[in-house]
C-alpha positions as CSV (number, residue, x, y, z in Angstrom):
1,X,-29.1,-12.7,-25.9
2,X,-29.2,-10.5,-22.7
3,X,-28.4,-6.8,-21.5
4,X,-27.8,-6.4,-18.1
5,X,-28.3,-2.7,-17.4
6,X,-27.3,-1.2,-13.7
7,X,-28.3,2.1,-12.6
8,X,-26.0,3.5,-10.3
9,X,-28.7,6.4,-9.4
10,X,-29.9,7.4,-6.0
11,X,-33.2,8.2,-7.7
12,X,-35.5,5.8,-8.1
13,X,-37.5,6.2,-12.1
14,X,-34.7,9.6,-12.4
15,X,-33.2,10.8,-15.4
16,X,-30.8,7.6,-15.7
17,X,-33.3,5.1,-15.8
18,X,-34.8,7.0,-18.2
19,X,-31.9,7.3,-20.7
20,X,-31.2,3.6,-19.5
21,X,-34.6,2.2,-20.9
22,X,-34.3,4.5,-24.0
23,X,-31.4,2.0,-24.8
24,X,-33.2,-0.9,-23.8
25,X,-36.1,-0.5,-25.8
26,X,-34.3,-0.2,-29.3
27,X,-32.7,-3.5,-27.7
28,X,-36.0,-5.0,-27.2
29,X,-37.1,-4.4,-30.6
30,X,-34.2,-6.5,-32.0
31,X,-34.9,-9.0,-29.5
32,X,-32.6,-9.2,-27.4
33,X,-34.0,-9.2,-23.8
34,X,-33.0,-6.8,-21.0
35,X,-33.3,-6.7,-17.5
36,X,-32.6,-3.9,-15.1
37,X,-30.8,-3.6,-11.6
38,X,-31.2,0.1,-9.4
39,X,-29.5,0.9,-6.5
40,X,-31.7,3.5,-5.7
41,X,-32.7,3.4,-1.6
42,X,-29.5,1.3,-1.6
43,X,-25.8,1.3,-0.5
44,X,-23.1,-0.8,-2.6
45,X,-20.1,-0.8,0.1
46,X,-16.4,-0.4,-1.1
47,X,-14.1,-2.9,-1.9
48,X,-12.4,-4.3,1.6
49,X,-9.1,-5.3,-0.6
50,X,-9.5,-8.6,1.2
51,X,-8.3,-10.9,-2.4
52,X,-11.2,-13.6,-1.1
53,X,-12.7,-13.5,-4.3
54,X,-10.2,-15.5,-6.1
55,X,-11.1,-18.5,-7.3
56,X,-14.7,-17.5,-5.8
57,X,-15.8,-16.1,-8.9
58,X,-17.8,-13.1,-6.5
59,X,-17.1,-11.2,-3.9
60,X,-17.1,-13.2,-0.7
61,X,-19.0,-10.4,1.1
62,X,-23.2,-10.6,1.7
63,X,-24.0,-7.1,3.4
64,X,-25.4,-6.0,0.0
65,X,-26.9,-6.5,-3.4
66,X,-23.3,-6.8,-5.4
67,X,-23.0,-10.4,-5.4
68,X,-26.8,-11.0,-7.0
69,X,-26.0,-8.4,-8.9
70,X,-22.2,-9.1,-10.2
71,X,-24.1,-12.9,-10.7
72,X,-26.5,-11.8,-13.3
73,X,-23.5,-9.5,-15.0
74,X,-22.0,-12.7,-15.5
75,X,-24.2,-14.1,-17.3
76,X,-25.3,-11.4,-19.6
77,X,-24.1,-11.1,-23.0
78,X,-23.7,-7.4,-22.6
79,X,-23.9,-5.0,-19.9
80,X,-25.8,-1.4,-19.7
81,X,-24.2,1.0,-17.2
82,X,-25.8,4.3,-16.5
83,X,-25.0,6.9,-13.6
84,X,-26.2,10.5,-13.1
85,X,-22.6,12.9,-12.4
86,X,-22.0,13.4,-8.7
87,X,-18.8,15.8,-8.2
88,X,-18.5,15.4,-12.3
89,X,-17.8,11.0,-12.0
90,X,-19.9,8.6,-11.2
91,X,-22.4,8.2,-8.1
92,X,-20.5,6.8,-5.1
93,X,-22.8,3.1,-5.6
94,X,-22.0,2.7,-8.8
95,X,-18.1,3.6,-7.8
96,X,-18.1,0.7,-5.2
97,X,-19.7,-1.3,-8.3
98,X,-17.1,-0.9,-10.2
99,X,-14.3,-1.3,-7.7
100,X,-15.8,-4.4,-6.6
101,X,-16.3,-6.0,-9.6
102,X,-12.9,-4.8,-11.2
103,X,-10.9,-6.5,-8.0
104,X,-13.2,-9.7,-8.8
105,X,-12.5,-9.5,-12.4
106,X,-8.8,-9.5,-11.9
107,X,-8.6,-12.1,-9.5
108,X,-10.8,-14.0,-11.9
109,X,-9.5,-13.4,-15.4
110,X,-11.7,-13.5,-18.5
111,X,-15.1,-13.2,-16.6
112,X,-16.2,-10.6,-19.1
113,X,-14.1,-11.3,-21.8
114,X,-15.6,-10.1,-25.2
115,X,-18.8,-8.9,-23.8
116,X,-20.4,-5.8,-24.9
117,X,-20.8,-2.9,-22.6
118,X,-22.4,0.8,-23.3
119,X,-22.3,3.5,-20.5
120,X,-24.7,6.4,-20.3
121,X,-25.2,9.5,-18.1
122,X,-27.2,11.8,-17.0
123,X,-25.9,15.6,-16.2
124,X,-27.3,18.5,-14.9
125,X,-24.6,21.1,-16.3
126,X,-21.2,19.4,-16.6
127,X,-18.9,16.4,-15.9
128,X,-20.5,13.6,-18.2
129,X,-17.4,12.8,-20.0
130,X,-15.6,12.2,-17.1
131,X,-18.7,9.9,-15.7
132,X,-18.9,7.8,-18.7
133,X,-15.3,7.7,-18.5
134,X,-15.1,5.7,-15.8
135,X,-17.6,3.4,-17.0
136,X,-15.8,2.5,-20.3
137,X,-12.5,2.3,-18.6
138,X,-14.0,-1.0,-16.9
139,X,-15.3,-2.2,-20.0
140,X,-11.6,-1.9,-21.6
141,X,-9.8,-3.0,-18.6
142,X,-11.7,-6.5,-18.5
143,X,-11.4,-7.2,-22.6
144,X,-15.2,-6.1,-23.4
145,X,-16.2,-4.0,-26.1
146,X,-17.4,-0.7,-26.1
147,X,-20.7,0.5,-27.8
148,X,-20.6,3.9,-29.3
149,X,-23.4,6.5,-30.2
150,X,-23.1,9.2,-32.9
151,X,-22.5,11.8,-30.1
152,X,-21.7,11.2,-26.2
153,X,-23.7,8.8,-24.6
154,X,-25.3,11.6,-21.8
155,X,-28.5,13.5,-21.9
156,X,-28.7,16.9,-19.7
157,X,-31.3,17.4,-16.8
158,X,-31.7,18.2,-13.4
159,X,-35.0,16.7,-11.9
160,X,-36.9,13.7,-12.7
161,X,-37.9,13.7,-16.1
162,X,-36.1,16.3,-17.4
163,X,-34.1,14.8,-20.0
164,X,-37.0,14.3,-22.0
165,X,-36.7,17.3,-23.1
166,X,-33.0,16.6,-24.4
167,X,-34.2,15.5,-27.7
168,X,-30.6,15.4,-28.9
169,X,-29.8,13.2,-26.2
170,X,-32.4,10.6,-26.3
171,X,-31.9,10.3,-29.8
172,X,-28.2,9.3,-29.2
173,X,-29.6,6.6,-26.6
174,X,-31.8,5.4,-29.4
175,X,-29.0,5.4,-31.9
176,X,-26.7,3.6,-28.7
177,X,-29.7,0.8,-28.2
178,X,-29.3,0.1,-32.3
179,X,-25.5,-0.2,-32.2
180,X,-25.5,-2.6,-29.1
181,X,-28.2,-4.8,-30.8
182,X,-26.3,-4.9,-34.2
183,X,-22.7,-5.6,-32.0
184,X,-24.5,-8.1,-30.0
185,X,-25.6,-10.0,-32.9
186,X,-22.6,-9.9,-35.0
187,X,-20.6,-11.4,-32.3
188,X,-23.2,-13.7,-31.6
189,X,-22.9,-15.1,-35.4
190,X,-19.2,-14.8,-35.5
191,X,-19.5,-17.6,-32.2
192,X,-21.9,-20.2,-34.0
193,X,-19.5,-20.0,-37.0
């Protein structure tokens, strides 16, 4: 089994990718194996609402990383998505992500059928619902399930680093790494039955 995680932060080693490998290491410990995509130093352009994609199974555009990275998405049995809050939503990458990979989906149905996705985010003050939000409304809208923790799945901080010292916060990405793993392995039983 694999976790494909994507950090939609501009911030290379930030706050997000923190939280992000908070999840993956309770993952890891179940053995399940993880890998991680950043766009940090990156742009992921919009969606040109073109309809190429269907019956591509991608997006037919090259000027960016979306393709290798919708490709790997594919093939993971869940998928991690964490974003710091820009303008309380997501950051404008992971937003063209999103969009991208939504337009392929629906041209493409069932690409992500029963997957298992988890959002997380990082906040300064305020907007982190509405930022994971948007995550989990692409997980619903493409027939994946949704990982829960036992609070939000967000941590607060400003600068690098400084949701470390959200203890609260990194607890619920430890408790949100446990409930992906056990998800992940009960659907993976319910198949070989």
């Amino acid at each position: 089994m694999k976790v494909i995680g994507i950090n939609g932060s501009a911030r290379k080693d930030g706050n997000t990718e923190i939280l992000m490998n908070r999840v993956f290491e309770e993952l890891n410990k179940s053995g399940i194996e993880t890998e991680l995509f950043s766009f940090a130093g990156q742009i992921i352009e919009p969606c040109k609402a073109c309809w190429a994609c269907g019956g591509q199974k991608n997006c037919v555009h090259r000027k960016d990383r979306f393709r290798e990275v919708f490709d790997k998405l594919k093939e993971g049995d869940g998928i991690l998505l964490g974003s710091p809050v820009y303008s309380a939503n997501v950051s404008a990458n992971m937003q063209a992500f999103l969009e991208r990979a939504a337009v392929v989906c629906d041209m493409n149905p069932g690409m992500l059928t029963h997957k298992v996705g988890a959002a997380v985010a990082a906040a300064r003050r305020g907007g982190a619902l509405q930022t994971i939000d948007t995550m989990n409304h692409f997980f619903l809208n493409h027939e994946m399930y949704v990982v829960g923790s036992t609070y939000w799945n967000m941590a607060y901080g400003q600068m690098s680093g400084d949701v470390e010292k959200d203890q609260e916060g990194l607890e619920n990405m430890k408790n949100l790494g446990q409930n992906m793993a056990v998800l992940l392995r009960t659907l993976s039983n319910q198949k070989l039955d």
